[in-house]
C-alpha positions as CSV (number, residue, x, y, z in Angstrom):
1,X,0.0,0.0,0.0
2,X,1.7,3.4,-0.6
3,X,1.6,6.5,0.9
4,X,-1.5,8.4,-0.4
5,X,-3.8,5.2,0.4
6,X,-2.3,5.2,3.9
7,X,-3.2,8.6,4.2
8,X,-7.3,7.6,3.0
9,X,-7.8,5.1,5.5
10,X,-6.0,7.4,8.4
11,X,-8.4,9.9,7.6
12,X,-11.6,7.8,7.3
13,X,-10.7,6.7,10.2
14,X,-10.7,9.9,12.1
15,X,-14.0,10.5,10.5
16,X,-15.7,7.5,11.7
17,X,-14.7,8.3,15.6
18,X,-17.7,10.9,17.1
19,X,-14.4,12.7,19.1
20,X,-12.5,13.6,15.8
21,X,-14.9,13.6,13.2
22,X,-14.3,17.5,12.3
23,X,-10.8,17.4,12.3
24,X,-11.6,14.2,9.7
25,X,-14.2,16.0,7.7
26,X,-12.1,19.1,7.1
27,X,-8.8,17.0,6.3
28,X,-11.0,14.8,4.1
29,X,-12.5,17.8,2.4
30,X,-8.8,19.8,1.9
31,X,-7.6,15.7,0.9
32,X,-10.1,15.2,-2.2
33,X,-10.9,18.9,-2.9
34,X,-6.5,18.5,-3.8
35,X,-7.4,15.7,-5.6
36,X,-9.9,16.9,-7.5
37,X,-7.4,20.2,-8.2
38,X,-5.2,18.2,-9.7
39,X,-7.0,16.1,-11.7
40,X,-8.0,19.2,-13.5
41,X,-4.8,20.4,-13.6
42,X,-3.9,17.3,-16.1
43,X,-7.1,18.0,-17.8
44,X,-8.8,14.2,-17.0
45,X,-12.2,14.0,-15.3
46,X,-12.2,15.4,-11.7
47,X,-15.8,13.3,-10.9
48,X,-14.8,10.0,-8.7
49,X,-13.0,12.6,-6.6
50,X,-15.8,14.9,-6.4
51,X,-18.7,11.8,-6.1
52,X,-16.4,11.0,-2.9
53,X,-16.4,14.4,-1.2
54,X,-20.6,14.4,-1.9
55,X,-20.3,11.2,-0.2
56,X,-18.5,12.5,2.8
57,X,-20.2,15.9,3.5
58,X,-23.4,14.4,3.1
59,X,-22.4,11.8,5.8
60,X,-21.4,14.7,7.6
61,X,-24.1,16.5,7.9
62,X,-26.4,13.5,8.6
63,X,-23.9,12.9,12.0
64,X,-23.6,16.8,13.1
65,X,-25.8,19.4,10.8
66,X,-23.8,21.9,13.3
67,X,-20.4,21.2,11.2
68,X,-22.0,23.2,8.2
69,X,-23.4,26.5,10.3
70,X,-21.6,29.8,10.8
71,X,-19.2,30.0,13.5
72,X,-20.4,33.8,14.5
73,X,-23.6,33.6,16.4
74,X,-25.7,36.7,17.5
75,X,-23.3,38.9,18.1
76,X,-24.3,42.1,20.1
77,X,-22.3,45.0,19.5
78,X,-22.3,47.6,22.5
79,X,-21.0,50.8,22.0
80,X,-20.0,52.9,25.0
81,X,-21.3,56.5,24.7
């Protein structure tokens, strides 16, 4: 097995533990959004790459819908006068 399918099941496998499954979504998502860049880069079809990611945020979001919201809440601004 070489390096880059090493690096698949290391990161499916942070993904499938509840305690680091947003460090393994967004390493999964930078992992095949590269390999989708460089797929197009060499001009060759970019969608098994791209059909996985689907697969993966959608699994996401299923598990923790928070993982997709904005970070900022209701922020009050007060302004001292």
């Amino acid at each position: 097995m070489d390096i880059l399918g090493t690096t698949e099941i290391l990161l499916v496998v942070l993904f499938l533990f509840n305690r680091s499954m947003k460090i393994g979504f967004y390493l999964l998502t930078g992992y095949f959004g590269g390999a989708m860049a460089v797929e197009m880069s060499h001009g060759t079809f970019f969608i098994m790459p791209a059909m996985i990611l689907v697969v993966v945020w959608v699994a996401a979001y299923l598990r923790d819908p928070s993982i997709f919201r904005s970070v900022q809440k209701n922020k009050t601004i007060v302004f001292n006068t």
